[in-house]
C-alpha positions in Angstrom: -121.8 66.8 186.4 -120.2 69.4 183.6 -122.7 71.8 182.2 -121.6 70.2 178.6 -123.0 67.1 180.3 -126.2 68.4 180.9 -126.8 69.9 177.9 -126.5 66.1 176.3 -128.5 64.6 178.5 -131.2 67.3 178.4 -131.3 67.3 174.3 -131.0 63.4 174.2 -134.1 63.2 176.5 -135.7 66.0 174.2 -134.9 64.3 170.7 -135.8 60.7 172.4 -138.7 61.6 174.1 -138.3 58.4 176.3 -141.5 57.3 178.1 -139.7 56.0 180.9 -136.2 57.1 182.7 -134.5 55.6 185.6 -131.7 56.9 187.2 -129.3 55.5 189.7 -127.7 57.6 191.7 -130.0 60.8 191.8 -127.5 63.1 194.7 -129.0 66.4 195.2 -131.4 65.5 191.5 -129.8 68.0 189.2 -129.9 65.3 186.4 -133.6 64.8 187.7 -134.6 67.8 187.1 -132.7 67.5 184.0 -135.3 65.3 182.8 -138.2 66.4 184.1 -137.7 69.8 182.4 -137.0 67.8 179.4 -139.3 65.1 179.2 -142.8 65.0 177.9 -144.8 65.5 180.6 -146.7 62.3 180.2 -142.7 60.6 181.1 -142.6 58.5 184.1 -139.1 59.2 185.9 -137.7 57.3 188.8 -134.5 57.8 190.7 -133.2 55.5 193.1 -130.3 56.7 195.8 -129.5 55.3 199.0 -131.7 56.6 201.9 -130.7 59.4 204.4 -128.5 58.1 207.1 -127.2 55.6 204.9 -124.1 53.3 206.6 -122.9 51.3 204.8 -119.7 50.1 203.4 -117.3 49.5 200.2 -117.6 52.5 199.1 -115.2 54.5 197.9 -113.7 57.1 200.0 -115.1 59.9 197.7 -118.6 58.5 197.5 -118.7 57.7 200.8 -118.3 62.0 201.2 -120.8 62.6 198.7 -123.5 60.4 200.0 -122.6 62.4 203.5 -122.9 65.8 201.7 -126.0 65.5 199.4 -129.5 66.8 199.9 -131.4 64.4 198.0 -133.9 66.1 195.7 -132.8 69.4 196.7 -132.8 70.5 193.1 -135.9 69.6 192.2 -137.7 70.9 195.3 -136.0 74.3 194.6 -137.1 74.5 191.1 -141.0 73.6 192.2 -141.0 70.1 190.1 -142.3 67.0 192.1 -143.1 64.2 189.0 -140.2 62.1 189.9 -140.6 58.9 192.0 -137.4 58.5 194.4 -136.7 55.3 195.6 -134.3 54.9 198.6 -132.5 51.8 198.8 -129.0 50.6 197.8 -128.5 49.2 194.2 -127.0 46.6 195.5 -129.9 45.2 197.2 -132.7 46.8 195.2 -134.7 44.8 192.9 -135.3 45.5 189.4 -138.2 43.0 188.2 -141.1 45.2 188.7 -139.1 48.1 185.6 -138.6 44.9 183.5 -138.3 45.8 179.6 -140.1 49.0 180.1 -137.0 52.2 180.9 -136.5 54.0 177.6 -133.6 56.1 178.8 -131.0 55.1 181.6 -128.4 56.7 183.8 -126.2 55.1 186.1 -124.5 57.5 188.5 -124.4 55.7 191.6 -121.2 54.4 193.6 -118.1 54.6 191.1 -116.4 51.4 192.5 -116.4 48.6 189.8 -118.4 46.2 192.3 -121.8 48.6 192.3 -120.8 49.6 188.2 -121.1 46.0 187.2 -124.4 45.5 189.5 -125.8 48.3 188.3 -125.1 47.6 184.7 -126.7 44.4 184.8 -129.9 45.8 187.1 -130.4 48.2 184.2 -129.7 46.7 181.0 -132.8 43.9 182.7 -135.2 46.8 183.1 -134.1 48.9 179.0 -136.6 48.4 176.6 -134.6 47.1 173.5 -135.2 50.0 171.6 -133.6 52.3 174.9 -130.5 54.0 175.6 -128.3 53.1 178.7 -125.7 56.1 179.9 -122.8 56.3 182.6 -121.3 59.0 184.4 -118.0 59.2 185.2 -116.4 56.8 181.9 -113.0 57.2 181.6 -111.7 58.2 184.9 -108.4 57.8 186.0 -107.2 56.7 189.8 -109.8 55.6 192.1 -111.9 55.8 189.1 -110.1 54.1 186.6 -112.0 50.3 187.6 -115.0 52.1 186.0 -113.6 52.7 182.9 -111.4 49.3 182.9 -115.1 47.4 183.5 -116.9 49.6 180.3 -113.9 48.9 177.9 -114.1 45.4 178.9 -117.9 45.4 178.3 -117.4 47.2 174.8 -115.5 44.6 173.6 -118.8 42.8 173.6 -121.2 45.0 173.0 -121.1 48.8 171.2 -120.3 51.6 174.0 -119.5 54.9 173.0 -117.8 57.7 175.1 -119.0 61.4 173.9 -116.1 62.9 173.0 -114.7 65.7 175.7 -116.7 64.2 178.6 -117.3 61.5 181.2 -120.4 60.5 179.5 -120.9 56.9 177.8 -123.9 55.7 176.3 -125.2 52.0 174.8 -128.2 51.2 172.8 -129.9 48.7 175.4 -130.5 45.9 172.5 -127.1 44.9 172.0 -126.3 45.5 175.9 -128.9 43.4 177.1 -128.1 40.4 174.7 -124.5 40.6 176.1 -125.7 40.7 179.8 -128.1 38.2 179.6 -126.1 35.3 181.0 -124.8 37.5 184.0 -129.1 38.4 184.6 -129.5 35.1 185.0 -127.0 34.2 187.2 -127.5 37.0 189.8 -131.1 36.5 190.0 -130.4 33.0 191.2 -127.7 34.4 193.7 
């Protein structure tokens, strides 16, 4: 993640003062640390990644490297800060109900194929409170990346999604995305 990038995120936690964040996709937790030097310290924060050892498939090739290379929570074991709750598991099969209505601020920064995107979309927009925020990393990519960004346009067509200008960061006010996501909710807690 960009410094520029960091900066936002930090300030939008500080001016937000969300009571809950979740983020999917922690890697070595600089963006967790992010918010726990940013938060209130009252601020519950919970990061899910997949666990160590991790093999799994359809991936992309690049996150397959970067779940290979990272040292999860390296960043915020470094810097002395332990308030976070990591959970290791795969998006794909975690389950959202217990965070239902109650994460204020969102990242998702997990696998970057448009599969785990659109999963992890719908996972999240479930567990926003209406009046949260929702954030991706990685919006507007181009080559392997470009699914992403193909899936968010679509979804803005529906619901407001706005790209910050000069970097890969999108963000959605959870109302709106969770009246559009509704249906597709539904349907994959019946799958």
């Amino acid at each position: 993640m960009a410094f520029d990038e960091m900066v936002i995120l930090a300030r939008s936690v500080r001016v937000l003062k969300p009571k809950t964040i979740f983020e999917l996709g922690s890697y070595n937790g600089l963006s967790t640390a992010i918010f726990m030097l940013n938060s209130d310290a009252d601020a519950r924060i919970i990061t899910l990644d997949l666990p160590q050892g991790w093999a799994g498939s359809s991936l992309l090739s690049s996150d397959e490297e970067l779940v290979e290379s990272r040292q999860l929570v390296s960043v915020p074991q470094a810097l002395g800060l332990t308030r976070a709750s990591q959970i290791l598991c795969d998006s794909m099969q975690f389950d959202p109900a217990p965070y239902l209505d109650s994460v204020d601020f969102g990242l998702i920064d997990a696998a970057h194929d448009v599969v785990h995107v659109e999963n992890d979309t719908i996972k999240m927009a479930r567990m926003a409170s209406q009046e949260g925020v929702v954030f991706w990393h990685d919006y507007g990519g181009k080559g392997r990346l470009r699914p992403l960004a193909k899936y968010l346009e679509g979804l803005a067509r529906r619901c407001p999604i706005y790209r910050i200008r000069g970097t890969t960061l999108a963000w959605a006010p959870a109302g709106p995305l969770k009246a559009v996501l509704a249906p597709a909710a539904r349907h994959s807690q019946a799958a």
